[in-house]
C-alpha positions, 0 to 999 in steps of 0.5 A: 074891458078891465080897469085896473088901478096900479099904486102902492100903499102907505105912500103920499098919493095913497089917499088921493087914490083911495077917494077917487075909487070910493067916489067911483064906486058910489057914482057907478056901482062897480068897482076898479081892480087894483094891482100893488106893483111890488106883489109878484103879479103887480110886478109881472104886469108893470113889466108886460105893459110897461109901468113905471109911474105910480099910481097908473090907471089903465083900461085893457080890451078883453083880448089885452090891448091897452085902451087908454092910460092915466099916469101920475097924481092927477087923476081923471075923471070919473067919467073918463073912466067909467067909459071903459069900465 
């Protein structure tokens, strides 16, 4: 499985996101990919599962399907998460 955490830097929701991967990694040991949708795979990834809100956390199986996604500034919970990663 993948999480991959889709947000852009230098934003008003950057911090928000920030903490919640330091609180991740410190609660779980592992740590989350992150993707900037303006880079040209961040981009090429939006496009393939249909990404238009940031930030996005999303869970993908090993083959690619999507799992689960969370949308907006409301994060979820740690566990909610870790489950998939």
């Amino acid at each position: 499985m993948r999480v991959i955490v889709i947000s852009r830097e230098h934003t008003d929701y950057a911090r928000s996101v920030e903490s919640f991967m330091t609180d991740f990694k410190r609660q779980t040991g592992r740590e989350l990919e992150v993707l900037d949708p303006d880079s040209r795979d961040g981009a090429q990834f939006c496009r393939t599962y249909d990404i238009v809100e940031y930030p996005t956390i999303i869970a993908l199986s090993d083959d690619g399907q999507v799992q689960n996604t969370w949308r907006g500034i409301q994060m979820p919970t740690i566990s909610e998460v870790s489950y998939y990663a």
